[in-house]
C-alpha positions in Angstrom: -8.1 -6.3 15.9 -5.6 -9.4 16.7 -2.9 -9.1 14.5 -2.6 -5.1 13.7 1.2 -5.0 14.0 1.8 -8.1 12.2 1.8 -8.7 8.6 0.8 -12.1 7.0 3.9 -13.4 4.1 3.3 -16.3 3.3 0.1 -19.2 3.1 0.4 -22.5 2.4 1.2 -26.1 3.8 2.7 -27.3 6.7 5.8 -28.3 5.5 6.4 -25.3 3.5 5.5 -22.4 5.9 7.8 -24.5 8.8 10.6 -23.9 6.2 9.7 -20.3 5.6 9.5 -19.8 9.8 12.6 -21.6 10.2 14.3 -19.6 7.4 13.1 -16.6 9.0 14.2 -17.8 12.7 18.1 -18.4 11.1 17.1 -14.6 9.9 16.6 -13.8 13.5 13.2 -12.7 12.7 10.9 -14.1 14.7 7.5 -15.5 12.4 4.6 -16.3 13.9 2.4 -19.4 12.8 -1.5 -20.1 12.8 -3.3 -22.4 11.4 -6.0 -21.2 8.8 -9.2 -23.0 9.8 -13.1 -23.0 8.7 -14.3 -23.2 12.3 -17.6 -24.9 10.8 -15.4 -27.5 8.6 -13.6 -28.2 11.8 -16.4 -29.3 13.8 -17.8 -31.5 10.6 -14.3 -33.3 10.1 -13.6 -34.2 13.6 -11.5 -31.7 14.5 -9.0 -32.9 11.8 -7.2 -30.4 9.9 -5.3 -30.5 6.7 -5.9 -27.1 6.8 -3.2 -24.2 5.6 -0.7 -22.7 7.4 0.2 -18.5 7.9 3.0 -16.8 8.4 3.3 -13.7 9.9 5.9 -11.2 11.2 6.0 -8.0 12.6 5.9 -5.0 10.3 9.3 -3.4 11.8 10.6 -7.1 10.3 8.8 -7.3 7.1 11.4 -5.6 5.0 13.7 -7.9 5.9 11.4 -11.2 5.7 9.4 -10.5 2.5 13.2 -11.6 0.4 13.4 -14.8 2.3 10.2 -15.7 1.4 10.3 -14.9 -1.6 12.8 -17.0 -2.0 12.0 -19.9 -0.8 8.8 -19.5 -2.6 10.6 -19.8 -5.8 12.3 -22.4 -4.4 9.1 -24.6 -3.5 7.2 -23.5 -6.9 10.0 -24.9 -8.8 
């Protein structure tokens, strides 16, 4: 399984889960980001994605990370 040490914190837009990574960076916690895609959407749309964003870090890092984002969560909702 890709991914088994890391732990997804966050979903959403571009913009918003660069801030969260770069948050997370200043952190020195080092995020990782993917894009979420349909494969079969892809394909149909040209490739084009206005798809969503994940951030992950690794679990020995995720007790630090999950108050950042949770902060800036707030921050975005608000």
């Amino acid at each position: 399984m890709p991914h088994t040490n890391y732990t997804k914190v966050y979903t959403g837009d571009y913009i918003s889960a660069q801030r969260i990574a770069d948050a997370l960076e200043n952190e020195d916690i080092i995020p990782v980001v993917k894009e979420q895609t349909d494969s079969g959407l892809t394909s149909l749309f040209g490739g084009e994605s206005g798809g969503l964003q994940q951030v992950l870090v690794h679990n020995d890092e995720l007790e630090k990370a999950l108050p950042i984002v949770e902060n800036l969560t707030s921050e975005l909702e608000a």
